[in-house]
DRENDO-1510 file (C-alpha; in Angstrom, 1 decimal, always signed):
<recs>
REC; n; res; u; v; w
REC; 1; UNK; +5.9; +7.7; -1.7 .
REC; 2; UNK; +6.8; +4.9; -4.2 .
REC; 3; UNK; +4.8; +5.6; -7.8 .
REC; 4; UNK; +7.2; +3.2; -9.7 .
REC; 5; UNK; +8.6; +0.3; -9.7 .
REC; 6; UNK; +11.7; -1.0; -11.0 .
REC; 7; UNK; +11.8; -2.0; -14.4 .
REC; 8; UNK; +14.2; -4.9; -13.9 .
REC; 9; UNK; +12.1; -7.3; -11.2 .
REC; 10; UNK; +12.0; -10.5; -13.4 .
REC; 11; UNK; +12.7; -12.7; -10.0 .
REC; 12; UNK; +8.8; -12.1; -9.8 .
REC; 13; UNK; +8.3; -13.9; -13.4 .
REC; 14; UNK; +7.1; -17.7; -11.8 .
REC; 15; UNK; +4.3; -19.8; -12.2 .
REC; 16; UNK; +2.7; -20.7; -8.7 .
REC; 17; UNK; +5.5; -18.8; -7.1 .
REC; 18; UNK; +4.7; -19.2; -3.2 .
REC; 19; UNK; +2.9; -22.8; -3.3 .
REC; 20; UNK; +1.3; -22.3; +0.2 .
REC; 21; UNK; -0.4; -19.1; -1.0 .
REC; 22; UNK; -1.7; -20.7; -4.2 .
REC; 23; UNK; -2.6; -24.2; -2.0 .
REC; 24; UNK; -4.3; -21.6; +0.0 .
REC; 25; UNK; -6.5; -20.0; -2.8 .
REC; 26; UNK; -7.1; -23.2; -3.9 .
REC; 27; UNK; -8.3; -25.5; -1.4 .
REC; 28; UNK; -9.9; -22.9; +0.5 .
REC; 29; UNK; -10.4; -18.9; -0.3 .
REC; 30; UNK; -12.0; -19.6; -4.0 .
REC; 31; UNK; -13.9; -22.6; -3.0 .
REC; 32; UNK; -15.8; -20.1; -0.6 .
REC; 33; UNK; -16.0; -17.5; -3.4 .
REC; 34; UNK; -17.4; -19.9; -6.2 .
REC; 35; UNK; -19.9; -21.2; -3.0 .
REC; 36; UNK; -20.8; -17.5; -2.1 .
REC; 37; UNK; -21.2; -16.7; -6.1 .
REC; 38; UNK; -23.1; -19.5; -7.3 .
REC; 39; UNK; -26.4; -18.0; -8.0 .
REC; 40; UNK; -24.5; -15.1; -10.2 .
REC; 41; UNK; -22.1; -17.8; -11.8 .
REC; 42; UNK; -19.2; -14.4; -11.7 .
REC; 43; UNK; -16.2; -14.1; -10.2 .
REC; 44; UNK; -13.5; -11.0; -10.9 .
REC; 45; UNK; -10.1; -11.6; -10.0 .
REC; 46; UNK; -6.9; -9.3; -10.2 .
REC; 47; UNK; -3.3; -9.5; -10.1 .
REC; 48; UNK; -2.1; -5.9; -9.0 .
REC; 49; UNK; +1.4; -5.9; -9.7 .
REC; 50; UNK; +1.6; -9.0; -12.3 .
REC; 51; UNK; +5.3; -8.3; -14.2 .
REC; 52; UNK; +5.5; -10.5; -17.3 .
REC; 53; UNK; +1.8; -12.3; -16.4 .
REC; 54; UNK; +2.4; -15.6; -15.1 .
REC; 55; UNK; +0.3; -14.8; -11.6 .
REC; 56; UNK; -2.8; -14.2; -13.4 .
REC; 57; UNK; -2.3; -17.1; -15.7 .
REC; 58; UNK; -1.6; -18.9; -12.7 .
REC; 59; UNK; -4.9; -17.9; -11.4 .
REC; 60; UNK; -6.9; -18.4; -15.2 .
REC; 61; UNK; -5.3; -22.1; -14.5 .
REC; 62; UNK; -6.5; -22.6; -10.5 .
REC; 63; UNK; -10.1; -21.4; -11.8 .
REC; 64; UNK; -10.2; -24.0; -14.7 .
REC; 65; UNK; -9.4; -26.8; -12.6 .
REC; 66; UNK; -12.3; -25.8; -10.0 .
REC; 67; UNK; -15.0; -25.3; -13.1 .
REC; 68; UNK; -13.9; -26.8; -15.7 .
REC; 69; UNK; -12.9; -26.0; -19.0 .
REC; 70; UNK; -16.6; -25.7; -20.4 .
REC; 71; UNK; -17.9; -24.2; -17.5 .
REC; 72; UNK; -20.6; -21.5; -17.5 .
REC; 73; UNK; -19.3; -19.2; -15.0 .
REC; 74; UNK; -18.1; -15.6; -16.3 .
REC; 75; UNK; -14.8; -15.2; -14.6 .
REC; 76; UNK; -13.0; -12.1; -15.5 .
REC; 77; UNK; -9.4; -11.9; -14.6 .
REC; 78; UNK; -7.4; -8.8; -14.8 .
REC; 79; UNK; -3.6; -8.1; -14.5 .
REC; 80; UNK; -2.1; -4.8; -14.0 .
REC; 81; UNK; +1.6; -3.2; -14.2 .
REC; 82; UNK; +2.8; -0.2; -14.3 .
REC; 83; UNK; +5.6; -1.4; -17.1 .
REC; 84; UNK; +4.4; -1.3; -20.4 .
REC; 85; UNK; +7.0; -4.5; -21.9 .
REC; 86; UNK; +6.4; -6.9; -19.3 .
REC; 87; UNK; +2.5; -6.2; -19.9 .
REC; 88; UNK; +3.2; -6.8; -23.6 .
REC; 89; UNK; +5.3; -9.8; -23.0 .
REC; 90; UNK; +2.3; -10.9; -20.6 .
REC; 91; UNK; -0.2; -10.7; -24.0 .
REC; 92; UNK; +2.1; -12.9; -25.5 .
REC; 93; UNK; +2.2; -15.7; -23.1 .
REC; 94; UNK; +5.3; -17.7; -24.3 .
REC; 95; UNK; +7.8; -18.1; -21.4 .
REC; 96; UNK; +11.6; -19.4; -20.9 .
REC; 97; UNK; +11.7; -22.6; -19.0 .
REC; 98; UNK; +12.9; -20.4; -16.1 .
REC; 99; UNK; +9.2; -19.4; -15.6 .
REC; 100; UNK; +8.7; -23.4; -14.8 .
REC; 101; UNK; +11.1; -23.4; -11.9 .
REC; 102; UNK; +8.4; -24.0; -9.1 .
REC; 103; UNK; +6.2; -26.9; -11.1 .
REC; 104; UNK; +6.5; -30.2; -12.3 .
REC; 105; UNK; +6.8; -30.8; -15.9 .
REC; 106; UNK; +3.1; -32.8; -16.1 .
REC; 107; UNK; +1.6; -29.2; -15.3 .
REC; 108; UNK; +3.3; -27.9; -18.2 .
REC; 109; UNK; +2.4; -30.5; -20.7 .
REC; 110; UNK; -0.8; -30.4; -20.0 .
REC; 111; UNK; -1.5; -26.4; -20.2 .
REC; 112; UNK; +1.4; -25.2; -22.4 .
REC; 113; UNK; +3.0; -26.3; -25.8 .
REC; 114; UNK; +6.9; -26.0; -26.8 .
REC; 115; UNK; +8.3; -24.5; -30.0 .
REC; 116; UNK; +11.4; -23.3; -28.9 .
REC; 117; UNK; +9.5; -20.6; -25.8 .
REC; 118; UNK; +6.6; -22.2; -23.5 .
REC; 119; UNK; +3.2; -20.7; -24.9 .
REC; 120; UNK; +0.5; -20.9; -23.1 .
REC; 121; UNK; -2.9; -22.7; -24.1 .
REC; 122; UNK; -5.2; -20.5; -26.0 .
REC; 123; UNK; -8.3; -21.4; -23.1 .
REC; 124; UNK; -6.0; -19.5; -20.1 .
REC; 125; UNK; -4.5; -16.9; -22.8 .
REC; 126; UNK; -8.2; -15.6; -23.7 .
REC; 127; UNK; -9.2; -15.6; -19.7 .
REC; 128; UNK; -7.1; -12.9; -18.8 .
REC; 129; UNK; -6.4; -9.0; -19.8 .
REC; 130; UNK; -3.9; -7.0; -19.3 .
REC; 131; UNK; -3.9; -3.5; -18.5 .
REC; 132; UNK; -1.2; -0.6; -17.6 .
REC; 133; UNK; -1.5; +0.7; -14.0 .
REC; 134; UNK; +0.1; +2.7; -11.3 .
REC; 135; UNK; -1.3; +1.3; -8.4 .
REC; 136; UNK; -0.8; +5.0; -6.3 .
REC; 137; UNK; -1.5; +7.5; -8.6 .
REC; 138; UNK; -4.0; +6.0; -10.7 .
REC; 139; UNK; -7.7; +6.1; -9.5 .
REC; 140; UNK; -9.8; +3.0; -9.7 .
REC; 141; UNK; -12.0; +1.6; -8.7 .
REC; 142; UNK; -12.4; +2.2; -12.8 .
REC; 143; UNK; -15.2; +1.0; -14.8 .
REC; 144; UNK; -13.8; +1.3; -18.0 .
REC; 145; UNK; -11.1; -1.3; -17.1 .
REC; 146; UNK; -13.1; -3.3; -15.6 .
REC; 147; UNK; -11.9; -3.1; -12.3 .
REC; 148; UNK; -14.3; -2.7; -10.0 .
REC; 149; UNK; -16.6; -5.4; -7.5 .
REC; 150; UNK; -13.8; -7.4; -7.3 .
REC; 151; UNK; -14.0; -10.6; -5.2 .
REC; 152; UNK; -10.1; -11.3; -5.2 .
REC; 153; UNK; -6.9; -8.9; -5.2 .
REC; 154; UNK; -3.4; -10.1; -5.0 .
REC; 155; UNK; -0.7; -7.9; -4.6 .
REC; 156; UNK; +2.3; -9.6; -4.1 .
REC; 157; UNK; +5.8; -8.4; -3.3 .
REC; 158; UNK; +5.1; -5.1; -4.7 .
REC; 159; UNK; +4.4; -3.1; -1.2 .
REC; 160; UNK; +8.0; -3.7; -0.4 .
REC; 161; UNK; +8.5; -0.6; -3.2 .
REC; 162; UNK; +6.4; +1.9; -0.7 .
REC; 163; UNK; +6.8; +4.2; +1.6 .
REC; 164; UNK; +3.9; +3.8; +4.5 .
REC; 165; UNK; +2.1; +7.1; +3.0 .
REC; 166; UNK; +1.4; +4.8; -0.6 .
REC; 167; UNK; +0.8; +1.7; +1.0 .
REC; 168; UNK; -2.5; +3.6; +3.2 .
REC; 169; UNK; -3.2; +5.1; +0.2 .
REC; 170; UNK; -3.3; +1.7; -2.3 .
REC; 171; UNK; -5.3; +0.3; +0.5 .
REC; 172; UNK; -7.6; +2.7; +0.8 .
REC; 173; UNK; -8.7; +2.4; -2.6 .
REC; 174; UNK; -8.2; -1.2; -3.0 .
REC; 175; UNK; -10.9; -1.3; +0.2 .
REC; 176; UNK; -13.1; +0.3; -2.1 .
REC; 177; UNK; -12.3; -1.7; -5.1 .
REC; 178; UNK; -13.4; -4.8; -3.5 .
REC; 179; UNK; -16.5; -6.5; -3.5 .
REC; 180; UNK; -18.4; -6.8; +0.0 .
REC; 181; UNK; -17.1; -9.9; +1.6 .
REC; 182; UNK; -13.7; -9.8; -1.2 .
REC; 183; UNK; -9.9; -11.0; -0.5 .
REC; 184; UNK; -6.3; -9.1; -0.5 .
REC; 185; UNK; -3.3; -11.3; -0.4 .
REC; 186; UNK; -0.6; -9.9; +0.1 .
REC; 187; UNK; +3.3; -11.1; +0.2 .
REC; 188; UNK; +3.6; -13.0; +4.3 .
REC; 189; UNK; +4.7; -9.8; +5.7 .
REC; 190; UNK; +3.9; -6.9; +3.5 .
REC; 191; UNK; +1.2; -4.9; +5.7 .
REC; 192; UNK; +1.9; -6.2; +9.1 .
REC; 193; UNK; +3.3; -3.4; +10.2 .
REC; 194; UNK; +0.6; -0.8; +8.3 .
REC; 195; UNK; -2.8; -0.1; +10.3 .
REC; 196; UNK; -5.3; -1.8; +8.2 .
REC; 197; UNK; -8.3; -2.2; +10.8 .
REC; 198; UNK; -9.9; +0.4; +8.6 .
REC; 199; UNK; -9.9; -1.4; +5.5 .
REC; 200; UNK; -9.4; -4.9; +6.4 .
REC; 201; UNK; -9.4; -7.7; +9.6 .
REC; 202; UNK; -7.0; -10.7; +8.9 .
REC; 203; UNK; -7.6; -14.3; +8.3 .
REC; 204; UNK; -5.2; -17.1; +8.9 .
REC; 205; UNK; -4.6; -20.6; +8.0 .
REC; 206; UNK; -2.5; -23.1; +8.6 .
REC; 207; UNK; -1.0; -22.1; +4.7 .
REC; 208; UNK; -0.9; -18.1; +5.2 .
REC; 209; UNK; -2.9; -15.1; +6.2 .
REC; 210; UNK; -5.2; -13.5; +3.6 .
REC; 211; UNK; -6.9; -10.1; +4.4 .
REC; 212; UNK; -10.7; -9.4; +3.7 .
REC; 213; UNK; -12.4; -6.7; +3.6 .
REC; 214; UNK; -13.7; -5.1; +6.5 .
REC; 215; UNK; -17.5; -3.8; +7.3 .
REC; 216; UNK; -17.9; -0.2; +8.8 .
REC; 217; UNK; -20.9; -1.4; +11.0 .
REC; 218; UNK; -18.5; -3.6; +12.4 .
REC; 219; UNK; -16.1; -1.1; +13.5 .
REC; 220; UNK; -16.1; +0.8; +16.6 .
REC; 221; UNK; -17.0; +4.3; +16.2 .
REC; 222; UNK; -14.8; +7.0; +16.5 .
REC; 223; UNK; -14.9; +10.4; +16.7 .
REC; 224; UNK; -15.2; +12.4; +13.6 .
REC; 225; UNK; -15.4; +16.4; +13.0 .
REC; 226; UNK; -18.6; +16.1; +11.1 .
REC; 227; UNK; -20.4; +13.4; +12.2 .
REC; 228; UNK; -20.2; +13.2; +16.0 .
REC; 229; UNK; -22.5; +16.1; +15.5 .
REC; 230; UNK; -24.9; +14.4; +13.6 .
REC; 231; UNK; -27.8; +12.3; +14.7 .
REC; 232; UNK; -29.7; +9.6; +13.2 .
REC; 233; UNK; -33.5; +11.7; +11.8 .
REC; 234; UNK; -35.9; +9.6; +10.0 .
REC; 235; UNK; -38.3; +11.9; +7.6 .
REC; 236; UNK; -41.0; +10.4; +6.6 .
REC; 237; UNK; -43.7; +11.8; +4.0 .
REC; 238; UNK; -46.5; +9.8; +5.2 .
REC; 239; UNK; -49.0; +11.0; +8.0 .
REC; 240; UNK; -50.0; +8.1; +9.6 .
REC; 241; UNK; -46.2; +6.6; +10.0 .
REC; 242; UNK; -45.2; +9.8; +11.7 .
REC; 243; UNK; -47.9; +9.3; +14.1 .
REC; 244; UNK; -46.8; +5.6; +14.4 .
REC; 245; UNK; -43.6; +6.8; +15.1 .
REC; 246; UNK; -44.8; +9.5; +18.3 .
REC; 247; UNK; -46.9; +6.6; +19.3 .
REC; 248; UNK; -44.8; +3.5; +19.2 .
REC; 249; UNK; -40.7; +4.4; +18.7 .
REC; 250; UNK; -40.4; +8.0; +21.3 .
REC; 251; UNK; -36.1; +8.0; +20.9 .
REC; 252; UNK; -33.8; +8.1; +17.9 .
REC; 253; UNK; -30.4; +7.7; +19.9 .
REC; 254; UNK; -27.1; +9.8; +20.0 .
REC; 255; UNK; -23.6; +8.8; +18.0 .
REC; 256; UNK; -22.4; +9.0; +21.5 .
REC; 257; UNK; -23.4; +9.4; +24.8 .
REC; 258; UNK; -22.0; +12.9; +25.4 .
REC; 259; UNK; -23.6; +14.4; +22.3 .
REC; 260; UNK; -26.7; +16.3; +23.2 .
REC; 261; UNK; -29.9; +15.6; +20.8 .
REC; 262; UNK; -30.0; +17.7; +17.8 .
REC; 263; UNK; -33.0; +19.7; +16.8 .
REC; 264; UNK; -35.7; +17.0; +14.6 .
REC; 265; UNK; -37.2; +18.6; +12.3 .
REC; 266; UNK; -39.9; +20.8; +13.1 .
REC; 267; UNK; -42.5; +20.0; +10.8 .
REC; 268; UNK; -42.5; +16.5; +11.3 .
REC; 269; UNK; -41.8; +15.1; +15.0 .
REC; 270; UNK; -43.6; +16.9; +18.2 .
REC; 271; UNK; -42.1; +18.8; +21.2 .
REC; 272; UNK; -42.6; +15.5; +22.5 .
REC; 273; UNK; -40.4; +13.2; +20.4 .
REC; 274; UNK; -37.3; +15.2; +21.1 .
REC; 275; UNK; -37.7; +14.7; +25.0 .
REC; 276; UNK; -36.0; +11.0; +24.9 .
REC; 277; UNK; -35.4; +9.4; +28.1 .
REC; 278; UNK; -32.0; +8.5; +29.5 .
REC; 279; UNK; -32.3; +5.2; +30.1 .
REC; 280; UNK; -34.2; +4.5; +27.3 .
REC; 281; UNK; -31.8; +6.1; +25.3 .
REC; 282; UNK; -28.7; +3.5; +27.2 .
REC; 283; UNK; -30.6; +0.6; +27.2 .
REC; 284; UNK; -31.0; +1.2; +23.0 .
REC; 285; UNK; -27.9; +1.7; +23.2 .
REC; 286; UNK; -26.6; -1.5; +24.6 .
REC; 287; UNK; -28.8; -3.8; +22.8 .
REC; 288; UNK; -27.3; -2.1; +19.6 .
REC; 289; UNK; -23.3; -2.5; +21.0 .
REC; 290; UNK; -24.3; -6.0; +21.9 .
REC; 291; UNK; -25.3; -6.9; +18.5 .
REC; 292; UNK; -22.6; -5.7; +17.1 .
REC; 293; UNK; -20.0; -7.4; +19.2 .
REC; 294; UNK; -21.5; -10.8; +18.7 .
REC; 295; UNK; -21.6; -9.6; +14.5 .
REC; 296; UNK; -17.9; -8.9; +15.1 .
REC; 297; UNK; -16.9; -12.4; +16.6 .
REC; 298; UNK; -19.3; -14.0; +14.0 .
REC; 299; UNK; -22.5; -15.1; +16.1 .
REC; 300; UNK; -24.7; -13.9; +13.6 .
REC; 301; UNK; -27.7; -16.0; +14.5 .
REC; 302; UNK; -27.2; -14.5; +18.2 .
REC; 303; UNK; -27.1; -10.6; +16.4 .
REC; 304; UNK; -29.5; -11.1; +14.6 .
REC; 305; UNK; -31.9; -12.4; +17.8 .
REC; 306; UNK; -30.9; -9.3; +19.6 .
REC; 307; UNK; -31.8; -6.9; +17.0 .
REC; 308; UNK; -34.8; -8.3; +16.5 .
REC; 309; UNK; -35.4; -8.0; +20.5 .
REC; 310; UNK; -34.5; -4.1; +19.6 .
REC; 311; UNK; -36.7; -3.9; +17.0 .
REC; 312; UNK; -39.9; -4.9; +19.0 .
REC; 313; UNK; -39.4; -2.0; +21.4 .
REC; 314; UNK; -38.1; +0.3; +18.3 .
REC; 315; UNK; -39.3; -0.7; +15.2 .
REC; 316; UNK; -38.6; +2.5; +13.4 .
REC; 317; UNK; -34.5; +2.3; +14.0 .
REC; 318; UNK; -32.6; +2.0; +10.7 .
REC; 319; UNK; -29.5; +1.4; +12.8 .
REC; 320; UNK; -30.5; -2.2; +13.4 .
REC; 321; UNK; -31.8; -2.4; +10.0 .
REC; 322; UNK; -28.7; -1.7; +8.6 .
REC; 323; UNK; -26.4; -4.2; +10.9 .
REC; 324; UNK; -29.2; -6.9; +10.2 .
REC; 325; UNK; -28.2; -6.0; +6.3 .
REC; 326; UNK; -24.3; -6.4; +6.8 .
REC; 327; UNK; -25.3; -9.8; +8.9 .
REC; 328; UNK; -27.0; -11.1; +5.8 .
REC; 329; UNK; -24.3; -10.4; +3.6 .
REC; 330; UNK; -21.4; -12.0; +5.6 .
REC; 331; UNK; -24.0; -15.0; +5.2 .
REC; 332; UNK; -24.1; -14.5; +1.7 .
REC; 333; UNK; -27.9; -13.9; +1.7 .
REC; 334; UNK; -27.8; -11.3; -1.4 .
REC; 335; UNK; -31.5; -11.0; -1.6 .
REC; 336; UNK; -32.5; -10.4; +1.7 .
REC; 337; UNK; -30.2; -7.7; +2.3 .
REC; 338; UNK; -31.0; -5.6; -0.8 .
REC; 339; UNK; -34.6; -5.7; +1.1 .
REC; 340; UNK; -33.4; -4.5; +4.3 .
REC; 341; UNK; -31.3; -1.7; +2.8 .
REC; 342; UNK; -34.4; -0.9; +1.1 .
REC; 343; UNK; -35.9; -0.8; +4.6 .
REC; 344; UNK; -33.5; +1.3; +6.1 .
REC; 345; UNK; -33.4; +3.8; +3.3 .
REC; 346; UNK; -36.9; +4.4; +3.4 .
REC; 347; UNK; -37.0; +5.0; +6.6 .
REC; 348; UNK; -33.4; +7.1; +7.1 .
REC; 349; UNK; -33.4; +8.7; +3.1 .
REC; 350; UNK; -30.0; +10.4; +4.0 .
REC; 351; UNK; -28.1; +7.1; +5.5 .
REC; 352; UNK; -25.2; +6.9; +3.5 .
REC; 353; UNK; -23.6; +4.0; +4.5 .
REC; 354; UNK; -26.5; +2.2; +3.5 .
REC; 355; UNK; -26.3; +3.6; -0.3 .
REC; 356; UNK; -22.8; +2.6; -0.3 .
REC; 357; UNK; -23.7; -0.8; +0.8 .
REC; 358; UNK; -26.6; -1.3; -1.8 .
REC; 359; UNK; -24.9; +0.0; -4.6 .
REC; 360; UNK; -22.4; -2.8; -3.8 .
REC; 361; UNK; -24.7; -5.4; -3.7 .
REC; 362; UNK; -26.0; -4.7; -7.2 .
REC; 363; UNK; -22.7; -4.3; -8.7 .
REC; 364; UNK; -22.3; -7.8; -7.5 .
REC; 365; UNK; -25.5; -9.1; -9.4 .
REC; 366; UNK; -24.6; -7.7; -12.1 .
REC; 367; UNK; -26.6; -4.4; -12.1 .
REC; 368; UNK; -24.0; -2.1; -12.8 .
REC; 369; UNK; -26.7; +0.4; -14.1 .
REC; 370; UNK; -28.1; +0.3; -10.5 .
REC; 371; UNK; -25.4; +0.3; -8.1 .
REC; 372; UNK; -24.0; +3.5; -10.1 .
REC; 373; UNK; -27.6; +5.3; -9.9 .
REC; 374; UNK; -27.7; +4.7; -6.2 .
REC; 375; UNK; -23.8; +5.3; -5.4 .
REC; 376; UNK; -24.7; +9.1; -7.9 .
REC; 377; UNK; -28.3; +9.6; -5.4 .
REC; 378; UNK; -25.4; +9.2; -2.2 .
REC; 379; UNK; -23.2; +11.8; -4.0 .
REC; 380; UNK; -25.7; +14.6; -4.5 .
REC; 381; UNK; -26.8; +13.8; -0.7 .
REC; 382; UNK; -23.3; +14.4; +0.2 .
REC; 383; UNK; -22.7; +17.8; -1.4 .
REC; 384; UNK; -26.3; +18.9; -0.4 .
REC; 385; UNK; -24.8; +18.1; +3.3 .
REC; 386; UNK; -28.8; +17.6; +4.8 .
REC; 387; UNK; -28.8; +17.9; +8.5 .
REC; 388; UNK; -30.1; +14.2; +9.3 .
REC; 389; UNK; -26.8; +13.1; +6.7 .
REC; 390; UNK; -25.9; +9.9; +8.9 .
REC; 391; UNK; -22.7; +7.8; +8.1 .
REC; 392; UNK; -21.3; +5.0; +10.0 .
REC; 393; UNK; -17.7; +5.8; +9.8 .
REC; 394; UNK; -15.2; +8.6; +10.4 .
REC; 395; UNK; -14.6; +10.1; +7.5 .
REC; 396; UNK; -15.3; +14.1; +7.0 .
REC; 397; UNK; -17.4; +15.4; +4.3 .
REC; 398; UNK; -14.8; +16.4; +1.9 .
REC; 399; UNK; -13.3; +12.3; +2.3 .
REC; 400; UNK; -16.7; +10.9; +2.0 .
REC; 401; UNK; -17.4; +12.9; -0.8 .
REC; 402; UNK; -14.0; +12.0; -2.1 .
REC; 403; UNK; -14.8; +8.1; -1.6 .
REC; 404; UNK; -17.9; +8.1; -3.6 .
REC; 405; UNK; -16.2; +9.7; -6.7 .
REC; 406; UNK; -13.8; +7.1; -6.2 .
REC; 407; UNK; -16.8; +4.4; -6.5 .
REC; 408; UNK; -18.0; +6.4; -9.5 .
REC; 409; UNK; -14.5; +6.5; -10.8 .
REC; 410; UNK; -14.5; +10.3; -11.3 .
REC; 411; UNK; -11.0; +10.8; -9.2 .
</recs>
């Protein structure tokens, strides 16, 4: 599978290495994630794979020049290896002139000082830590590192060490690692040949591609053991609301047209309910798959239009609640999606992707206290396995149970 790497890889050790990547971060990706961060003032960065340290000091330096020296922003930046002396060299930031090969020697006046070694200036020293990973068998994300919500992996040159079987598995959990909208750069052609539409849909630039990280609303569905079965069931506790519901929203619609309707709950929706009409049932249907092809090709003002066109007819119907969520948060509006996943919840307790997506959102603010208390509520939903458990992805229950843990760092 490829758990180690070799312990002699110092052609890695270079400041900047790969100028069109770094121009690339530069003028354009962390621009967009300072812009999208601005009301939280923090940005966590990580260099999976950083040898001796001079990519994350590299980055510690990028982030300086965008905010300043005395700026107020928290940026934490982490670097990982799984070799223990070039971590502690990487503490020590002092480097050969060998490290210098790719910059001019202004650069290095101005954020290093000589005394025989290159040591770097206390102000990019203190920005970054350092800790010992093993990027396959090692879970994260990990809270006690620090890694976790992170709007910016790179992980360069370091796939070439895999097998495919390690490569799906580090992206799996670097998918999860991420924050909502966050990057994965990669060496040029790492991961080309990998399936990644699960994880990840690629952006490129006259400098290089970047990954970011996919959204599962925005991914068709697929078949999956457990949850083709399963059927959207709103429960609601108060009286009135259900009878809103018989009166004004008669069809909750299938995962897929082939799948019959499941049995609603008996104590809560009428004979009645359950007899949905067909073409009711495909014209909700449509709307929906509309929607979310414009969300995938970016018209979100034109998504968002037709799920509130939905919503008029069906006003109960988390689905459209939930992609009118993920719509806000590829805009960056924070606030207003918390709300809607507040909506949808409310209305669909048991929709999991929506507790994933929330806890997300207030891991990003900050909250860590809240996003773990609602990623722990989506975890004892999971094993309690309710029969209106909904979950916009393919994943059985033993891998979705597996996925939160992961989020909770317990595995």
């Amino acid at each position: 599978m490829g758990t180690a790497l070799p312990t002699d890889y110092h052609w890695r050790e270079l400041f900047f290495r790969d100028k069109g990547q770094f121009q690339l971060l530069k003028q354009r990706i962390l621009p967009q994630i300072i812009q999208r961060k601005e009301k939280q003032k923090k940005i966590s960065l990580w260099s999976a794979g950083c040898s001796t340290g001079e990519e994350p000091y590299s980055l510690a330096i990028v982030m300086q020049e965008l905010l300043g020296k005395n700026s107020d922003w928290h940026v934490k930046i982490i670097g990982t290896d799984i070799n223990r002396e070039a971590l502690q060299k990487a503490r020590q930031g002092q480097y050969r002139s060998w490290s210098f090969r790719s910059i001019d020697r202004t650069y290095m006046n101005q954020y290093f000082s000589q005394d025989g070694s290159w040591s770097i200036d206390p102000s990019i020293r203190e920005a970054v830590r350092f800790e010992y990973l093993n990027l396959v068998e090692d879970s994260y994300p990990d809270y006690a590192k620090g890694i976790y919500d992170i709007d910016l992996i790179l992980c360069r040159n370091v796939f070439i060490y895999f097998q495919d079987e390690g490569i799906e598995k580090v992206l799996n959990k670097f998918f999860h690692t991420l924050s909502p909208q966050g990057y994965l750069l990669t060496g040029h052609a790492e991961i080309l040949g990998v399936k990644t539409e699960h994880y990840f849909h690629m952006d490129s630039y006259r400098e290089g591609r970047i990954w970011k990280r996919g959204k599962p609303s925005f991914v068709k569905e697929q078949k999956a053991s457990f949850c083709a079965e399963r059927i959207l069931s709103v429960a609601f506790k108060d009286s009135s609301l259900v009878k809103s519901v018989l009166d004004q929203n008669r069809t909750l619609s299938h995962r897929q047209k082939q799948e019959s309707l499941r049995q609603e709950k008996e104590s809560m929706l009428s004979r009645e309910h359950r007899e949905v009409s067909t073409d009711e049932d495909q014209e909700k249907r449509s709307l929906l798959e509309i929607a979310r092809e414009k969300a995938d090709r970016k018209k979100y003002a034109e998504a968002l239009q037709d799920c509130q066109r939905h919503l008029k007819s069906h006003p109960f119907d988390a689905r459209a609640y939930y992609l009118i969520s993920l719509i806000y948060v590829e805009q960056g509006l924070e606030e207003e999606a918390i709300a809607t996943l507040r909506k949808v919840l409310y209305l669909a307790p048991h929709y999991i992707s929506a507790h994933i997506e929330l806890g997300h959102l207030y891991i990003n603010q900050g909250n860590l206290q809240k996003g773990r208390k609602v990623w722990i509520k989506a975890k004892e939903i999971i094993l309690q396995e309710p029969t209106d458990l909904y979950y916009e992805g393919d994943e059985r229950l033993e891998e979705l149970l597996r996925k939160m843990k992961c989020l909770l760092g317990e595995g």
